[in-house]
N, C-alpha and C positions, 0 to 999 in steps of 0.2 A: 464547564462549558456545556449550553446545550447540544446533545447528539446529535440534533439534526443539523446546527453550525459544523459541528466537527465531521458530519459525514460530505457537508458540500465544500469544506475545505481540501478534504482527503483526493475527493473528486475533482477537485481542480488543479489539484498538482502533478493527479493522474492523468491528466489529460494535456495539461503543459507541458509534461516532459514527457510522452510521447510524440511530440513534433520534433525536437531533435534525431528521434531515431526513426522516423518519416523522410527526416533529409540524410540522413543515414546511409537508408537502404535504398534512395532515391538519387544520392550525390554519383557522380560520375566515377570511375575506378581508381582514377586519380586522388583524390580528394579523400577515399577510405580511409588512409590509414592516419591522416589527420584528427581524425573524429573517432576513431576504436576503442582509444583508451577511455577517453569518456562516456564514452557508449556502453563500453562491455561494464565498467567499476565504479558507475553512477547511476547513470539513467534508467540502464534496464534491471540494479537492484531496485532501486527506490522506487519504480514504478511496480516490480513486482511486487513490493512489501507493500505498499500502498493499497494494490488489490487485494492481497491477500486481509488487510482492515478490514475492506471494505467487503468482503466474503463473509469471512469468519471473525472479525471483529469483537462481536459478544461474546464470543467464547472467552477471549482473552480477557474482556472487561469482567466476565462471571468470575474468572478464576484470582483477577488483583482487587475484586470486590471488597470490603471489609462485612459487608451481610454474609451471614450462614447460607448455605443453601439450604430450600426450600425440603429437598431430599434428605439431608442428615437431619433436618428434626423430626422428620416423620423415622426414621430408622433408631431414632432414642426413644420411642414411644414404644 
């Protein structure tokens, strides 16, 4: 898939599920504890790992790569 698909997907799910925790931290006091569970053990990983893609993303892509790095052929020379 192309990265730039995969990074406007990544961004949209980043931003879809932060409206859950929008109504969240917006819903009345009542209503909290209905939405925590989902909140604390869905949303707010997924969005974290999501960003974190989206930060440092190529790191991870460099490292499940099947190419050498550019660096260990220069260090066999």
């Amino acid at each position: 898939m192309n990265p730039r698909i995969t990074r406007s997907i990544v961004r949209w799910i980043h931003l879809v599920l932060a409206i859950p925790i929008l109504g969240y931290i917006y819903s009345p006091f009542d209503l909290i504890p209905n939405y925590a569970p989902a909140t604390r053990f869905v949303f707010v990983p997924i969005i974290v790992l999501s960003g974190l893609w989206m930060w440092k993303g190529y790191l991870l892509r460099r490292l499940v790569s099947s190419k050498p790095a550019q660096d260990s052929a220069l260090r066999d020379n």
